[in-house]
C-alpha positions in Angstrom: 105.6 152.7 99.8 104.8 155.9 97.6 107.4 157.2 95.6 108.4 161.0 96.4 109.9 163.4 94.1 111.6 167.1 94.1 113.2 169.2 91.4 115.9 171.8 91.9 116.2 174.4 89.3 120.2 175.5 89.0 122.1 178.2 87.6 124.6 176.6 85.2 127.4 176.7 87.4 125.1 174.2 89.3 123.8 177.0 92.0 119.9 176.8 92.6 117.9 179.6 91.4 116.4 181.7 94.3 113.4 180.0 95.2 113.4 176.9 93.1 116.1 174.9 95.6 114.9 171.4 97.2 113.6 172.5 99.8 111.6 175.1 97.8 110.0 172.4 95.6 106.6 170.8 96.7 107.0 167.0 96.7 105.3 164.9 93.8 104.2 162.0 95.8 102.1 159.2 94.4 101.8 157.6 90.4 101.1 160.4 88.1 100.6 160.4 83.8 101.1 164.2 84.6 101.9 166.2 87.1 102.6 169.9 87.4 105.8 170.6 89.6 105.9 173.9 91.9 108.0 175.7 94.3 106.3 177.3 97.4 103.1 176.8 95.8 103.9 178.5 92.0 104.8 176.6 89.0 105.6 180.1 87.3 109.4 179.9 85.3 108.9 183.2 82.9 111.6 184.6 84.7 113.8 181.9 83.6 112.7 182.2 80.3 115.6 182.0 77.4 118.5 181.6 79.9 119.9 178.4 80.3 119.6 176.5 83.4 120.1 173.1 84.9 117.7 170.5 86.1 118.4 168.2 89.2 116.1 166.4 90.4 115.8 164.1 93.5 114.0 160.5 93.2 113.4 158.5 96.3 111.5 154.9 95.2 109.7 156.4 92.2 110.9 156.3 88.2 110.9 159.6 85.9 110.0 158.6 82.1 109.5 162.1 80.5 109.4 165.7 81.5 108.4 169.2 79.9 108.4 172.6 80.0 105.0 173.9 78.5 103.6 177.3 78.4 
């Protein structure tokens, strides 16, 4: 089957950020080289910009080699 993907952005106390949770993130499904990942449709983070945060993301039959954050 297709691989499925998710991202939750987190506080780092290990909270999710307000609307980048789970079950806020659009699935990545499918093979991608590159692949923008949103949250309710917006891939905007400049409200997270220069604070630290935490990454989790959620991997169901797929592989993660790389990932960036790019203006």
């Amino acid at each position: 089957g297709v691989g499925s993907l998710r991202v939750e952005l987190e506080d780092v106390a290990g909270q999710p950020l307000a609307g980048y949770a789970l079950g806020d993130c659009d699935p990545v499904n499918g093979n991608w080289l590159r692949h923008v990942v949103s949250w309710n449709g917006s891939s905007d983070l400049p409200a997270l910009a220069g604070q630290p945060i935490r990454m989790k993301v959620e991997m169901r039959s797929t592989k993660l080699y790389a990932f960036q954050f790019a203006p």
